[in-house]
N, C-alpha and C positions, 0 to 999 in steps of 0.2 A: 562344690560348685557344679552347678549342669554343666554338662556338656554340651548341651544344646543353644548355650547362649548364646546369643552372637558376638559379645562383649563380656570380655571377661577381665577381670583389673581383681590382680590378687598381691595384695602387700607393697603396692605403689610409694615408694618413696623419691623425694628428690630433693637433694641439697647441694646449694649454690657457692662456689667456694670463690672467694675474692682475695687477692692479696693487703696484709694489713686490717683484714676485717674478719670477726669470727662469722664460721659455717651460718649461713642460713636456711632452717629445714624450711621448705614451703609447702610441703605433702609431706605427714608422716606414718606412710604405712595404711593404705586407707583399700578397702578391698571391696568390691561389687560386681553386678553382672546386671546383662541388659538382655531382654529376650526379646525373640524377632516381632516385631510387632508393637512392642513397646516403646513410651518415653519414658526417659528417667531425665528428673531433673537435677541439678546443682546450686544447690542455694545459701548465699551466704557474702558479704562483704563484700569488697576490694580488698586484697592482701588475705584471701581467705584457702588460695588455694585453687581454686577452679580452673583459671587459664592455664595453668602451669600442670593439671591435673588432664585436661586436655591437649594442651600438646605432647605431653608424654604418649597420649590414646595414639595420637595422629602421627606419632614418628616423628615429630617435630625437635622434641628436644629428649634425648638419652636418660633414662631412669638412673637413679644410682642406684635402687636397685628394685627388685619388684618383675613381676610377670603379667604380660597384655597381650590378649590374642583377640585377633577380628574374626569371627566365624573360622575358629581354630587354626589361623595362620598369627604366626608371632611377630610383632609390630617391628622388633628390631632385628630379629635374626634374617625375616622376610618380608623385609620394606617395602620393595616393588609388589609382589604380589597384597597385600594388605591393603597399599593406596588404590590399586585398582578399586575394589571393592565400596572406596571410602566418599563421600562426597563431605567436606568440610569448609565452613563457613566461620573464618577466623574475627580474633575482637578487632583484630588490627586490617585496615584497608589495603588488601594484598593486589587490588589491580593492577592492569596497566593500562596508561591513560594515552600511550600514543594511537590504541586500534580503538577501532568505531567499540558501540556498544552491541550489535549482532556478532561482528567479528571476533570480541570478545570471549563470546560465548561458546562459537566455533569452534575455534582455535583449542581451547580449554577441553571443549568433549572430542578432539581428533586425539587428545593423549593418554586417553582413555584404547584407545582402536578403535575408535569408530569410526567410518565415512564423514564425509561431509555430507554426501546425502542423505544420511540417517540422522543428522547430527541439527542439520538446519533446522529443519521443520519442528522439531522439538525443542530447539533454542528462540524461533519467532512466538511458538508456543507459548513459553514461558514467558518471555518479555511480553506480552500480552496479557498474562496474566497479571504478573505485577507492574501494570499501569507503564511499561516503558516500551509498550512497540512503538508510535510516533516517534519513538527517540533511536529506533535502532540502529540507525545511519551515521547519529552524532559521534564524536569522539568521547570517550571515555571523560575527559577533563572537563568536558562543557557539563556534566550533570554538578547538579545539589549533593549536597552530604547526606538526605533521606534515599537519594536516587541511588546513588553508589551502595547505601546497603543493603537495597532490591537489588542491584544485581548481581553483587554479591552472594546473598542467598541465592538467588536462579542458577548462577553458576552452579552452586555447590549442588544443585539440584539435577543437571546437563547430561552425568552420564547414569540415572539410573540407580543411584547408589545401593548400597544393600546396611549401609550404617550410616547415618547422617549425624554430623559433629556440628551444633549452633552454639556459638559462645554468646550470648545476648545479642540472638540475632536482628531485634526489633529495635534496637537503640538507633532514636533519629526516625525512626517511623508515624506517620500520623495515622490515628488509630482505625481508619478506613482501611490503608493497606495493612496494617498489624493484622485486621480479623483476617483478610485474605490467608496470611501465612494462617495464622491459625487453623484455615481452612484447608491447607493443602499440609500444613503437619497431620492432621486428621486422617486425611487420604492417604496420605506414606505411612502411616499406621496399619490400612488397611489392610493395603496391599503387602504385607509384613515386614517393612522397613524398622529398622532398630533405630532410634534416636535417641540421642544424649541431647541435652540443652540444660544452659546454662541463663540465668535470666534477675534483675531486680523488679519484676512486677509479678505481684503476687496473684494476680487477678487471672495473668498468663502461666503461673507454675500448678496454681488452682487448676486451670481451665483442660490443662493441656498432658499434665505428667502423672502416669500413673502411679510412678511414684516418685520420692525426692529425698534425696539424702540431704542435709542441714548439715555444710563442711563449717568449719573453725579454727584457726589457725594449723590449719592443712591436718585435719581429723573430723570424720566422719562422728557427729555429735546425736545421730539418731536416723534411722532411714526407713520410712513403710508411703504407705499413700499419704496423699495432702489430706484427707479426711480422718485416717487414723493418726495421725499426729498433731493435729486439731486436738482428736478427743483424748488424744492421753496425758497431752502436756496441757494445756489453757481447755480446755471442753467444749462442748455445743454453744454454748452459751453466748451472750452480749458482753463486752469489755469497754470498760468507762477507763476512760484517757482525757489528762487534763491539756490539753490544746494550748492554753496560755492561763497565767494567773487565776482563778477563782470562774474560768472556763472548761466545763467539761461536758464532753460528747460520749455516744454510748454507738459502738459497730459492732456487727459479728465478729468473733474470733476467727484469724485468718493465721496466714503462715509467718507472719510479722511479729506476730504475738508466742508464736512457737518459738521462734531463733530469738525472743527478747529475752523467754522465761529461761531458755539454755545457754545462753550470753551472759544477759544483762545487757545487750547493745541491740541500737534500731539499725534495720538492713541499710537507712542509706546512711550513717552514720560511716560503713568502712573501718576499719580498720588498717594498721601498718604492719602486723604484724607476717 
């Protein structure tokens, strides 16, 4: 593995122990790296692995066993220092809904070290970008379930990060502000932000991920760019799919068609396992 990564995830495993129920492995041993500048994506079901593959990244939930380091500091040995670094945008709605929506955002980058003064302007910033500065004032609770996961993502965005964690950060998005993030995933590209994302639209793993690992019951089932895993599993080519009964249509092969041929299952099918 470089050393240069910024993300390194080496032999990641994590099993769930419950009383009266056997172990459940939900990542078994799954190993990658993310370079500065890159997206990589995670693609694959519900129950496939990802969330739980993520919050191990994030310090969130304790590996049982396996090695993660964020631009070579260790996720568990040095939490504190790691999260600095980290901007994360979790599946689950981590606000709080008693403070406005600018105060929000504040508050959030002061615990990073930063000023308020350094902290504001870059937090109206953002809410501006994604469609919520007339709303800065309001309270957290008065938004929509599209709204909450714009600012969601902006937070994760607040101090700067140097790795940026989206677990389907678009879910609930209407596809005006989707392109926006797209647009500023782009830009945190540029400027050599690391991102990991996580995502069920192929259109956004296409668009967006230099590369993508294709997870499966917590196993890394093939991993290169969306274009060479296209052409190695399904090809260039058109795929005919019978829609209903003695109806059938012809698409480009996409990444729906990769994780069907390595399955056997459609991405929004999910999985339990």
């Amino acid at each position: 593995m470089s050393a240069e990564a910024a993300v390194i995830v080496r032999n990641l495993r994590k099993v769930y122990q419950s009383a009266g129920r056997s172990p459940l492995c939900a990542v078994d041993g799954i190993s990658f790296e993310i370079d500065k500048g890159e997206c990589f994506g995670l693609l694959g079901p519900n129950g496939a692995g990802k969330s739980t593959s993520m919050n191990c990244i994030t310090g969130f939930y304790p590996p049982t066993s396996g090695d993660i380091r964020l631009l070579g500091v260790d996720v568990h040995s040095e939490p504190r220092e790691a999260r600095q670094r980290l901007g994360v945008c979790s599946q689950e709605d981590t606000l709080d809904s008693d403070f406005s929506v600018l105060d929000q955002m504040v508050r959030y980058g002061t615990y990073f070290g930063r000023t308020v003064g350094v902290v504001r302007p870059r937090a109206e910033a953002l809410l501006a970008r994604f469609g919520l500065g007339e709303r800065a004032r309001d309270l957290v609770e008065s938004l929509s379930g599209g709204m909450r996961r714009r600012l969601q993502v902006a937070r994760a965005l607040i101090s700067e990060p140097e790795v940026l964690i989206l677990d389907e950060p678009t879910t609930g998005m209407d596809p005006e502000v989707r392109r926006v993030l797209w647009e500023i995933i782009g830009e945190c590209r540029v400027q050599g932000m690391a991102i990991l994302l996580s995502t069920h639209y192929m259109e956004e793993a296409q668009r967006l991920c230099d590369r993508v690992a294709i997870l499966h019951r917590g196993n890394i089932l093939d991993c290169a760019s969306p274009q060479e895993l296209i052409s190695r599993h399904v090809g260039d080519g058109l795929v005919e799919e019978e829609i209903r009964p003695g109806v059938k249509w012809k698409r480009p092969s996409n990444l729906e068609d990769v994780y069907l041929k390595l399955t056997g299952k459609h991405l929004e099918n999910g999985d339990a396992a």
